[in-house]
PyMOL commands that place a pseudoatom at each C-alpha (Angstrom):
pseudoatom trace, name=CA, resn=UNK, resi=1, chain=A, elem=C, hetatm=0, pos=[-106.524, 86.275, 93.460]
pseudoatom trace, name=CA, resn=UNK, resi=2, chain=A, elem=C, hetatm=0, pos=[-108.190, 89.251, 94.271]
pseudoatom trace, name=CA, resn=UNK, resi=3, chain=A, elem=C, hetatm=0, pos=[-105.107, 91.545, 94.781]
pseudoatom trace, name=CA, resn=UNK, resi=4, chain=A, elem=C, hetatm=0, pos=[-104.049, 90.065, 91.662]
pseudoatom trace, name=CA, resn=UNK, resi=5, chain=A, elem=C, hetatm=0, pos=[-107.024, 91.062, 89.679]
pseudoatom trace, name=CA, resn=UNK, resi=6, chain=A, elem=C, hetatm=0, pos=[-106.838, 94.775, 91.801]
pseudoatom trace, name=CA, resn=UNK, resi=7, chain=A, elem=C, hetatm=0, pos=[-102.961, 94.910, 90.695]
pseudoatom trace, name=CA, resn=UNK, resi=8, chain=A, elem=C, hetatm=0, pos=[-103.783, 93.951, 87.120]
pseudoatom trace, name=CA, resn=UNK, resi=9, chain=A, elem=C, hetatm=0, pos=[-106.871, 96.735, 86.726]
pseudoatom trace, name=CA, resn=UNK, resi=10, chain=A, elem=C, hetatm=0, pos=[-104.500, 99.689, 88.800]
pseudoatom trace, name=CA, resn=UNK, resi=11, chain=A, elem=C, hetatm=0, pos=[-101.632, 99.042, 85.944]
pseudoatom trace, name=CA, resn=UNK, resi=12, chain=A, elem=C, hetatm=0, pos=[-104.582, 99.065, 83.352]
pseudoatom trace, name=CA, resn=UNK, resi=13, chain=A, elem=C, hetatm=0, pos=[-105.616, 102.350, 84.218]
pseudoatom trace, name=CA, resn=UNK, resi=14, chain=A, elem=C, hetatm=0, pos=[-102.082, 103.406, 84.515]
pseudoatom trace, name=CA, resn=UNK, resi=15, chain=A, elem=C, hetatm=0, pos=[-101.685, 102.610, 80.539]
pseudoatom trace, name=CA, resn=UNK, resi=16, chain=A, elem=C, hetatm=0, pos=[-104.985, 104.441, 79.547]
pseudoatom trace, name=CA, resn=UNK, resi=17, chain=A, elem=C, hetatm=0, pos=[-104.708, 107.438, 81.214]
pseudoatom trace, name=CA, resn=UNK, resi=18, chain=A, elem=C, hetatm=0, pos=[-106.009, 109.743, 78.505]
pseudoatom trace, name=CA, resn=UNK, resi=19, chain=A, elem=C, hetatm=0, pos=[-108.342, 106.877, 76.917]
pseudoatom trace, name=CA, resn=UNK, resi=20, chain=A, elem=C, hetatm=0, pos=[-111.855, 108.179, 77.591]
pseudoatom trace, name=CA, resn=UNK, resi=21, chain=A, elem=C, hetatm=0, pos=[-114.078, 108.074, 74.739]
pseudoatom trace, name=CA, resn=UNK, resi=22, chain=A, elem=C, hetatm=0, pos=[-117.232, 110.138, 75.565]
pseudoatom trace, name=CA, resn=UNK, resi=23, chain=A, elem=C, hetatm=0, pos=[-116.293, 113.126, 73.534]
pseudoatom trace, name=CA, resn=UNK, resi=24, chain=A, elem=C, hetatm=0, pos=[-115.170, 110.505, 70.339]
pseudoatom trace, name=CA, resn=UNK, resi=25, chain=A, elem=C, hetatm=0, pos=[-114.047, 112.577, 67.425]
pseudoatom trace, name=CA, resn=UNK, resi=26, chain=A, elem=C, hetatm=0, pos=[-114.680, 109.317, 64.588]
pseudoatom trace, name=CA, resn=UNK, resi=27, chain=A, elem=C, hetatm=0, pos=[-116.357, 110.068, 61.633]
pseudoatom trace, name=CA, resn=UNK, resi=28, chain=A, elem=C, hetatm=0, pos=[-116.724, 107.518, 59.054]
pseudoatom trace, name=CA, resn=UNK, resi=29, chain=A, elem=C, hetatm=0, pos=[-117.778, 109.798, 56.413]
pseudoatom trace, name=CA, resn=UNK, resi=30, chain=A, elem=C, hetatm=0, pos=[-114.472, 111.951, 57.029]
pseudoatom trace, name=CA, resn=UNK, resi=31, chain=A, elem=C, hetatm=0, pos=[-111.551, 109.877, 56.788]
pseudoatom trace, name=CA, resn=UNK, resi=32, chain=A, elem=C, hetatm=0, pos=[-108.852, 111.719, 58.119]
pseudoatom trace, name=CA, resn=UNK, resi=33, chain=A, elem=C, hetatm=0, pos=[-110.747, 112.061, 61.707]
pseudoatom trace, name=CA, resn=UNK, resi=34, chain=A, elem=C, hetatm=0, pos=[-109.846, 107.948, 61.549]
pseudoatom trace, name=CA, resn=UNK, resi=35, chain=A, elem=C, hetatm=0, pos=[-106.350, 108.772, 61.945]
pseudoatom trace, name=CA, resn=UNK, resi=36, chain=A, elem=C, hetatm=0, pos=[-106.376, 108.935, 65.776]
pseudoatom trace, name=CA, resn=UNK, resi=37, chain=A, elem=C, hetatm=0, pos=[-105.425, 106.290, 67.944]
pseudoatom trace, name=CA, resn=UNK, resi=38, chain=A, elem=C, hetatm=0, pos=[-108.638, 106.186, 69.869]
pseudoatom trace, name=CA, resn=UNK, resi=39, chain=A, elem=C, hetatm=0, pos=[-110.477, 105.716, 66.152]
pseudoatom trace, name=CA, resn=UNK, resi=40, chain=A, elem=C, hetatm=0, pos=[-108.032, 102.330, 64.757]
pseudoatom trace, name=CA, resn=UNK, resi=41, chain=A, elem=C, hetatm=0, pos=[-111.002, 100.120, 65.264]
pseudoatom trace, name=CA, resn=UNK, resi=42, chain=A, elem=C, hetatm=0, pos=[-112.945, 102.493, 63.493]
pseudoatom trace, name=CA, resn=UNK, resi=43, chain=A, elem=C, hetatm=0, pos=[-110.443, 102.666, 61.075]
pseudoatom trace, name=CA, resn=UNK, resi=44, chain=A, elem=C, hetatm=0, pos=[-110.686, 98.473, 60.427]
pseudoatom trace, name=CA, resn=UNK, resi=45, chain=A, elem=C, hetatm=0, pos=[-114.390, 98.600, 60.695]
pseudoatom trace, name=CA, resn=UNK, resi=46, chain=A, elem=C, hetatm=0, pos=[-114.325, 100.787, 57.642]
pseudoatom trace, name=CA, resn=UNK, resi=47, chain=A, elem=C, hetatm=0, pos=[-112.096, 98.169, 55.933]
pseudoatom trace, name=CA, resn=UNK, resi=48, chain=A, elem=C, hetatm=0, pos=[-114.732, 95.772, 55.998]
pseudoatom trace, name=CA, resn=UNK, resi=49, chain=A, elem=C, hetatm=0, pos=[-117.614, 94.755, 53.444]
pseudoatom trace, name=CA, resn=UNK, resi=50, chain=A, elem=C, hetatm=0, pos=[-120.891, 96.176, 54.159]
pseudoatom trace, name=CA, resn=UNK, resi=51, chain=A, elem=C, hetatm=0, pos=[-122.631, 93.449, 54.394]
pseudoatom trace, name=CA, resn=UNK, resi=52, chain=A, elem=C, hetatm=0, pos=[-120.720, 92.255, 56.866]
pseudoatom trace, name=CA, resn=UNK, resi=53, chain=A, elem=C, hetatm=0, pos=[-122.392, 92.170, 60.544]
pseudoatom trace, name=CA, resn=UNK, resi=54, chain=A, elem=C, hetatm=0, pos=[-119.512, 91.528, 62.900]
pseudoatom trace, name=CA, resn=UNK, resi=55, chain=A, elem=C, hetatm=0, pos=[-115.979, 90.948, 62.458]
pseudoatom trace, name=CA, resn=UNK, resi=56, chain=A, elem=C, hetatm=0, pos=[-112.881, 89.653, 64.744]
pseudoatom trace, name=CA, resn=UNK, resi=57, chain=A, elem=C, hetatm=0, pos=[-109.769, 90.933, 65.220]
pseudoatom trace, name=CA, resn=UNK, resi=58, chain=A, elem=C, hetatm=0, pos=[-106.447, 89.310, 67.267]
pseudoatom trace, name=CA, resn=UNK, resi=59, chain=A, elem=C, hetatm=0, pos=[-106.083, 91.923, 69.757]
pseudoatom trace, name=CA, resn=UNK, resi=60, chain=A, elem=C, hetatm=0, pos=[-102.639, 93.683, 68.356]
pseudoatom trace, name=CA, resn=UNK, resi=61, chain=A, elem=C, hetatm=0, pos=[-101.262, 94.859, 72.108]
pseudoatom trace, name=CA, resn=UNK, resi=62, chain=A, elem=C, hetatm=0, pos=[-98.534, 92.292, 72.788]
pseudoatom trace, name=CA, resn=UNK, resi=63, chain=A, elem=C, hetatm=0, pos=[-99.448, 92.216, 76.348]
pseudoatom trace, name=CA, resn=UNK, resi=64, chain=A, elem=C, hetatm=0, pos=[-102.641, 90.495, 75.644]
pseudoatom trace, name=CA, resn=UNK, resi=65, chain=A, elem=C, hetatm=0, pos=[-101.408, 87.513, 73.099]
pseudoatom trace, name=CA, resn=UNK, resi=66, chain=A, elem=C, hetatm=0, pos=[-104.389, 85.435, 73.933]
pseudoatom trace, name=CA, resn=UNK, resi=67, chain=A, elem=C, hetatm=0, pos=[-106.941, 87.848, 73.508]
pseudoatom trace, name=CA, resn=UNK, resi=68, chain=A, elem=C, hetatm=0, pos=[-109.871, 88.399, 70.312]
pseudoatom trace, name=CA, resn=UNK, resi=69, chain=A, elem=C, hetatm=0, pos=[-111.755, 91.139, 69.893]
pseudoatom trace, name=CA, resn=UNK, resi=70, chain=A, elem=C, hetatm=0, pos=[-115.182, 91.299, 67.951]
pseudoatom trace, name=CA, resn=UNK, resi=71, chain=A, elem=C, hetatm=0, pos=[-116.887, 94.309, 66.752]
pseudoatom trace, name=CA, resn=UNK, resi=72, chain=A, elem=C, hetatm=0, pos=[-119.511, 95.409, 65.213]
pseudoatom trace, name=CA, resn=UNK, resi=73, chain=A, elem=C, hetatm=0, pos=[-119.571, 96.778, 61.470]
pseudoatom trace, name=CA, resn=UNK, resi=74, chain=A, elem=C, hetatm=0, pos=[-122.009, 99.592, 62.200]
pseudoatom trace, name=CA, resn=UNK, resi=75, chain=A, elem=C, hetatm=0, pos=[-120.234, 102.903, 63.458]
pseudoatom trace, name=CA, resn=UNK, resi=76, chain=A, elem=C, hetatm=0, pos=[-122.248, 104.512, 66.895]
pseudoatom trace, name=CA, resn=UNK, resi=77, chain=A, elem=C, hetatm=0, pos=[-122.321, 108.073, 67.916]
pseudoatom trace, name=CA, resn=UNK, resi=78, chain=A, elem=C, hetatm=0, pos=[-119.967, 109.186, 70.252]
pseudoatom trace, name=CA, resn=UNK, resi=79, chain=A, elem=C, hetatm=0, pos=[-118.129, 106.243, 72.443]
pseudoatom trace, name=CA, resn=UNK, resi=80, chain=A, elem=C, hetatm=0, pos=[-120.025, 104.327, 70.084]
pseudoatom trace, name=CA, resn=UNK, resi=81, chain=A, elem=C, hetatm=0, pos=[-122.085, 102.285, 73.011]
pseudoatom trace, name=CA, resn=UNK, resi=82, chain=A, elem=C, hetatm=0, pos=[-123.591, 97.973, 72.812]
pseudoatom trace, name=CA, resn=UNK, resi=83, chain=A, elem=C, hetatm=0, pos=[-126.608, 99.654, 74.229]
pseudoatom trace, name=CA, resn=UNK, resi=84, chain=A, elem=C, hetatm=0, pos=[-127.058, 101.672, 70.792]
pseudoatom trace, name=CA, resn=UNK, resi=85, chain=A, elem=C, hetatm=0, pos=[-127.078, 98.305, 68.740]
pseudoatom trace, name=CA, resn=UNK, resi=86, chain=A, elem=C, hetatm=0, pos=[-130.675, 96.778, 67.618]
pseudoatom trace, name=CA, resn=UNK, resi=87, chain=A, elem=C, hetatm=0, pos=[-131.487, 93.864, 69.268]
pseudoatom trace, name=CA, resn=UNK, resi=88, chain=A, elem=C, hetatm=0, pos=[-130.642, 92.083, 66.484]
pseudoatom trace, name=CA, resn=UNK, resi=89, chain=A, elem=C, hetatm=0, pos=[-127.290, 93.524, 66.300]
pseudoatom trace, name=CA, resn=UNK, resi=90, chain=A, elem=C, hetatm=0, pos=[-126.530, 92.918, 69.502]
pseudoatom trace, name=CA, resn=UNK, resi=91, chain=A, elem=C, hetatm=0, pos=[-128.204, 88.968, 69.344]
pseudoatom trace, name=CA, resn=UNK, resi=92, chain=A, elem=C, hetatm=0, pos=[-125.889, 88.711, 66.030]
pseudoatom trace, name=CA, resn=UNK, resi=93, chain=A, elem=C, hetatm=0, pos=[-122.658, 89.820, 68.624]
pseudoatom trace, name=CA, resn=UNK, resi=94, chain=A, elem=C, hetatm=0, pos=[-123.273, 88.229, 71.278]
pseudoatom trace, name=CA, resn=UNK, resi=95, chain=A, elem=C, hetatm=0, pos=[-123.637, 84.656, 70.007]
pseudoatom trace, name=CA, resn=UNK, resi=96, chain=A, elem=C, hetatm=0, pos=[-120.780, 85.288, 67.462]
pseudoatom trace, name=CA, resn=UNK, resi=97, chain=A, elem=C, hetatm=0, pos=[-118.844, 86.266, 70.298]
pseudoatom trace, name=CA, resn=UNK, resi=98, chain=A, elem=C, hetatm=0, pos=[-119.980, 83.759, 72.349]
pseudoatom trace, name=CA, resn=UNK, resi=99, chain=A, elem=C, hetatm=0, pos=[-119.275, 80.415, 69.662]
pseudoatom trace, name=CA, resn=UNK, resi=100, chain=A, elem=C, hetatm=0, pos=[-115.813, 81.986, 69.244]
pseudoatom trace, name=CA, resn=UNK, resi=101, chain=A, elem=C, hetatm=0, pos=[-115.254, 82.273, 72.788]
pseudoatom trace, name=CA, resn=UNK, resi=102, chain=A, elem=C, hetatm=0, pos=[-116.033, 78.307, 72.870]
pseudoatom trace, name=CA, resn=UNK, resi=103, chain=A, elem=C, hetatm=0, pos=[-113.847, 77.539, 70.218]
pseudoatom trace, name=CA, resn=UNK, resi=104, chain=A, elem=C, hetatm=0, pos=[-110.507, 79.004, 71.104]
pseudoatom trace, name=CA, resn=UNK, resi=105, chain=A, elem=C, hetatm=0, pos=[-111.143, 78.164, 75.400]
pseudoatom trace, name=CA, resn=UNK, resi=106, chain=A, elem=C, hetatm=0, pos=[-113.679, 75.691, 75.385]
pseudoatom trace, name=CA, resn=UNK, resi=107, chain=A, elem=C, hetatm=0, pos=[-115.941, 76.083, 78.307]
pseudoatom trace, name=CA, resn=UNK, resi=108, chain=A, elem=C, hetatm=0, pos=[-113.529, 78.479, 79.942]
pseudoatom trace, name=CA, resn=UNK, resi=109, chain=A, elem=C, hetatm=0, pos=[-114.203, 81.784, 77.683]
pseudoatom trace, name=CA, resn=UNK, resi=110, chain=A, elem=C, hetatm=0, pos=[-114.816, 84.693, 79.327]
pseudoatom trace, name=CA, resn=UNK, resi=111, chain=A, elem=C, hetatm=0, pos=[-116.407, 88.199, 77.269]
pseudoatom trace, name=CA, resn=UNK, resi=112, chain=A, elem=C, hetatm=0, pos=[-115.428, 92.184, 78.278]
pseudoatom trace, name=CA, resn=UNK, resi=113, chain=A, elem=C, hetatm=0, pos=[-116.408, 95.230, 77.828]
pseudoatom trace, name=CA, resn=UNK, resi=114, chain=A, elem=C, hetatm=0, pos=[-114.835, 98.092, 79.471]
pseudoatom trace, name=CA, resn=UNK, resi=115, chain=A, elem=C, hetatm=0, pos=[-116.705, 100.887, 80.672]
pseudoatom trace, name=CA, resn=UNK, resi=116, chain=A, elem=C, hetatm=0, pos=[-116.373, 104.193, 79.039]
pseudoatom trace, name=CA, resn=UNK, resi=117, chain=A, elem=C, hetatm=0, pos=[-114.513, 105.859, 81.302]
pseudoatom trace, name=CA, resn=UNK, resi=118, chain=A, elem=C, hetatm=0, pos=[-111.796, 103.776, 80.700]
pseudoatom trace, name=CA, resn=UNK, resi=119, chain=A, elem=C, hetatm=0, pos=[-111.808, 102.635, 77.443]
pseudoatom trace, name=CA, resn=UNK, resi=120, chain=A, elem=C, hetatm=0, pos=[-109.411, 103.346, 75.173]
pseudoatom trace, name=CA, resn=UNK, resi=121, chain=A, elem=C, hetatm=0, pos=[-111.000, 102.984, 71.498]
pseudoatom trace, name=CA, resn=UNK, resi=122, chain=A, elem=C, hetatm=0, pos=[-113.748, 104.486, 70.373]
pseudoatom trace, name=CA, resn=UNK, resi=123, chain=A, elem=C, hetatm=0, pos=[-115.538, 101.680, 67.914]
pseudoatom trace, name=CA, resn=UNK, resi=124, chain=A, elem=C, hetatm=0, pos=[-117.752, 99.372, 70.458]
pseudoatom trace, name=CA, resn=UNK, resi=125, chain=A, elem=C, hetatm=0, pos=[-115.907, 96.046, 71.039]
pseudoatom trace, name=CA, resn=UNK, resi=126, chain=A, elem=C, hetatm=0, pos=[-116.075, 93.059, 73.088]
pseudoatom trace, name=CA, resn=UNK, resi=127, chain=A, elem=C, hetatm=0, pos=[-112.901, 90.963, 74.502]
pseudoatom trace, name=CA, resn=UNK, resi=128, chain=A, elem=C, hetatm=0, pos=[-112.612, 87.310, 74.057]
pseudoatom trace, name=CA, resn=UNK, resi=129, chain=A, elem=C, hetatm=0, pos=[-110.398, 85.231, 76.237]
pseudoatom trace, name=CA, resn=UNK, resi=130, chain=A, elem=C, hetatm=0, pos=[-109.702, 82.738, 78.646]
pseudoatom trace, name=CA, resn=UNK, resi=131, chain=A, elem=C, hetatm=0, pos=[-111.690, 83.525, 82.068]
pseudoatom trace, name=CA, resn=UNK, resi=132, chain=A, elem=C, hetatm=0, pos=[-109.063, 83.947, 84.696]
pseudoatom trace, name=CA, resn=UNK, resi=133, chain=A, elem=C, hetatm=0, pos=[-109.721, 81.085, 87.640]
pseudoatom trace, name=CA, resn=UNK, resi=134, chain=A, elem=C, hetatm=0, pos=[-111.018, 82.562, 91.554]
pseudoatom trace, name=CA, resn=UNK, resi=135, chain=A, elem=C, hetatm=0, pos=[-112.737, 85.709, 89.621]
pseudoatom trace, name=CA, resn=UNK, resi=136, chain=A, elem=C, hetatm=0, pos=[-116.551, 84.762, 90.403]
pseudoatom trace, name=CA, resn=UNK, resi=137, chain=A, elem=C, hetatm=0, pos=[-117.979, 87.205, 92.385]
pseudoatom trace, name=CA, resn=UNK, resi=138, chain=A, elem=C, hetatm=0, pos=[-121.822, 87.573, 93.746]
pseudoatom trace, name=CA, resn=UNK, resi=139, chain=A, elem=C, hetatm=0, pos=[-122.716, 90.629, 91.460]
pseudoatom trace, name=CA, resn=UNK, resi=140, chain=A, elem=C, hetatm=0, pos=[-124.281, 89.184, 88.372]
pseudoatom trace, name=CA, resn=UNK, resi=141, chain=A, elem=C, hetatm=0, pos=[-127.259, 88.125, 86.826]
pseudoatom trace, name=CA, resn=UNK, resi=142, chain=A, elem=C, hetatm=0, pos=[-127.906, 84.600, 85.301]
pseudoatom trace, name=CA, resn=UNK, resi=143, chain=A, elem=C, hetatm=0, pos=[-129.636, 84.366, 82.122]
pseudoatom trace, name=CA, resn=UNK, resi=144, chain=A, elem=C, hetatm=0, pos=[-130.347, 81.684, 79.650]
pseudoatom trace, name=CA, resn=UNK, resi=145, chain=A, elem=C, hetatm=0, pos=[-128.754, 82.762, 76.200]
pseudoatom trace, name=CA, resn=UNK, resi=146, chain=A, elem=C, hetatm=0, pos=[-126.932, 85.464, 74.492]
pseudoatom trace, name=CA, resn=UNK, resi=147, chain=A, elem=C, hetatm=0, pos=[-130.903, 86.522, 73.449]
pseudoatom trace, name=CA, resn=UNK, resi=148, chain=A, elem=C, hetatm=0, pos=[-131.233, 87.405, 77.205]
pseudoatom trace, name=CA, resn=UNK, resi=149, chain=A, elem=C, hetatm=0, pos=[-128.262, 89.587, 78.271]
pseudoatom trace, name=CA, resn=UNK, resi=150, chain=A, elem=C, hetatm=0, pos=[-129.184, 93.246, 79.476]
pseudoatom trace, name=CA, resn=UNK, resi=151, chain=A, elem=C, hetatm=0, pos=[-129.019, 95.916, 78.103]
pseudoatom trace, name=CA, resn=UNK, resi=152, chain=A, elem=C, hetatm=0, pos=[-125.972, 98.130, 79.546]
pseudoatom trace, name=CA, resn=UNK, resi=153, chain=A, elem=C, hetatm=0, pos=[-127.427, 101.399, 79.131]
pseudoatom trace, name=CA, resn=UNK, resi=154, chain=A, elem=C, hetatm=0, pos=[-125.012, 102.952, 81.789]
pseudoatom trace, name=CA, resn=UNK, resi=155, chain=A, elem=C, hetatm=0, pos=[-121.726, 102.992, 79.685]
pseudoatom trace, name=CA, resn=UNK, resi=156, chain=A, elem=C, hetatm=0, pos=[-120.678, 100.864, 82.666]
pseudoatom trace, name=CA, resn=UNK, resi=157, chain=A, elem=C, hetatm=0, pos=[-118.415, 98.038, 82.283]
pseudoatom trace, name=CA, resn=UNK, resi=158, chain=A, elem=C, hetatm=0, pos=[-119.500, 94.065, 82.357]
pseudoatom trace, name=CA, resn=UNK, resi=159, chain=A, elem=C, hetatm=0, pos=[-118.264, 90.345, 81.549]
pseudoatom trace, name=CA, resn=UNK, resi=160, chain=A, elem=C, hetatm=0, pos=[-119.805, 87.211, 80.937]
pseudoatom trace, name=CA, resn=UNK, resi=161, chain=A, elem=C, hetatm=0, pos=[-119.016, 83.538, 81.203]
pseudoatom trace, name=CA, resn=UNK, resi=162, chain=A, elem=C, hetatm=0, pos=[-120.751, 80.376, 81.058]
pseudoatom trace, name=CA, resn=UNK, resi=163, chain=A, elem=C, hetatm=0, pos=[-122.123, 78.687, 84.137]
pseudoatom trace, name=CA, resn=UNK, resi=164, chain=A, elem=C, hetatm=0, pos=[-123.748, 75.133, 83.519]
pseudoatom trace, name=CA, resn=UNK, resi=165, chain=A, elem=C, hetatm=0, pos=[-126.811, 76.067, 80.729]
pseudoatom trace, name=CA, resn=UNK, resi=166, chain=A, elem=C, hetatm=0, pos=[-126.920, 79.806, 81.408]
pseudoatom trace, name=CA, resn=UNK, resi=167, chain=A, elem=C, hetatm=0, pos=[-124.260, 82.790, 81.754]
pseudoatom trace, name=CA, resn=UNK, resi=168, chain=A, elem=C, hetatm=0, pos=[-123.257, 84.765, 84.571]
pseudoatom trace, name=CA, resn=UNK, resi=169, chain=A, elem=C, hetatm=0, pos=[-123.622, 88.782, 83.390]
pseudoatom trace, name=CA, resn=UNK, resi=170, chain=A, elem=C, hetatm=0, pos=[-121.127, 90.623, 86.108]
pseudoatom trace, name=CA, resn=UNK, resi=171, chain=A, elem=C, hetatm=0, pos=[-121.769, 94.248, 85.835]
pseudoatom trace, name=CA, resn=UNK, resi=172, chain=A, elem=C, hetatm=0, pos=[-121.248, 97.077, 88.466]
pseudoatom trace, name=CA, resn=UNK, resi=173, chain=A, elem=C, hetatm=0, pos=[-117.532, 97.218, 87.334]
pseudoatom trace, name=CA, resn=UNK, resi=174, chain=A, elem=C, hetatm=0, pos=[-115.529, 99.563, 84.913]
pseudoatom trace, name=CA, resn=UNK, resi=175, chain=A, elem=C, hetatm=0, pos=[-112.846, 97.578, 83.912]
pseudoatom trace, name=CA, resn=UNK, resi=176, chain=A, elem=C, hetatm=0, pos=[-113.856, 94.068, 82.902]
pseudoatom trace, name=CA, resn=UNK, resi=177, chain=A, elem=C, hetatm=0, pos=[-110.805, 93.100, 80.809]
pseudoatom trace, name=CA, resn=UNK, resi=178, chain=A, elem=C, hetatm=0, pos=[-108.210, 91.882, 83.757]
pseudoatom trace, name=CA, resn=UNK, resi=179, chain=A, elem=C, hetatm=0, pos=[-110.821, 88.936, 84.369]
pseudoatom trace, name=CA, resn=UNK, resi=180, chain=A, elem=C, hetatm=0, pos=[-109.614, 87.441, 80.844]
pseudoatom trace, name=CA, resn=UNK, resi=181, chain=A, elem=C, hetatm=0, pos=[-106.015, 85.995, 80.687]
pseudoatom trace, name=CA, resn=UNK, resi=182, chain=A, elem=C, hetatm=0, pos=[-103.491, 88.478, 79.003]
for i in range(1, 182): cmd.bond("trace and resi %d" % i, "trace and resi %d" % (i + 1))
show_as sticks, trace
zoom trace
């Protein structure tokens, strides 16, 4: 499984050569900088009410036809980082994320976020999906509840799946995604 998983993440890279967000160019409050590829999620957070904390979206690439992503409705600076969220932002994503995740796979959801380096949009996001089987690996941390995952001040990449009454928080990786099934 683990050439697999190195196979999958080499042909990721491959396809988002070009996709680093660091130097994001999104603007909310000047639409036309929305127009660029890297800023479509920007682009659909702006389509959403205001009051509105979080939102989903059916991941569009037809590669991935399993996969959700969930944002949140508040715009960052730059590659628009989790780690800029409020707490309660973040709480708010998290178990949103989390209670979809559980819905559409039952106890075998898995959560991603790619690194910066090799992300492609610039709008924060999280991947819901089906947790590939054989992935586990020793470099996590278990904690007790969405309320208790770090704080991934790095830009670094991480995932997250259930394990009994806790979650395992794998970080230390920069693309996360090729855990989840495509």
């Amino acid at each position: 499984m683990g050439l697999v998983r190195t196979l999958a993440g080499l042909l990721f890279v491959a396809g988002s050569i070009g996709g680093h967000v660091h130097n994001c160019g999104c603007d909310s409050g000047r639409p036309e900088t929305l127009e660029a590829r890297e800023c479509s999620l920007c682009r659909e957070a702006e389509k959403q009410p205001s009051h509105v904390p979080v939102f989903f979206l059916k991941d569009n690439n037809p590669r991935k036809p399993n996969r959700w992503l969930i944002l949140p409705r508040l715009h960052g600076k730059g590659a628009h980082p989790l780690a800029d969220l409020s707490e309660k932002h973040r709480l708010e994503l998290w178990t949103a994320a989390i209670d979809k995740g559980k819905s559409l796979f039952g106890a075998q959801w898995g959560l991603a976020v790619n690194g910066n380096d090799s992300r492609t949009q610039c709008h924060a996001h999280i991947h819901i999906g089906k947790l590939l089987e054989g992935v586990e690996t020793a470099n996590f941390v278990l904690v007790k509840g969405p309320a208790d995952i770090p704080v991934i001040a790095d830009g670094g990449g991480f995932w997250i799946h259930p394990d009994g009454n806790g979650l395992h928080v794998h970080t230390g990786e920069e693309i996360t995604e090729t855990v989840l099934v495509r």
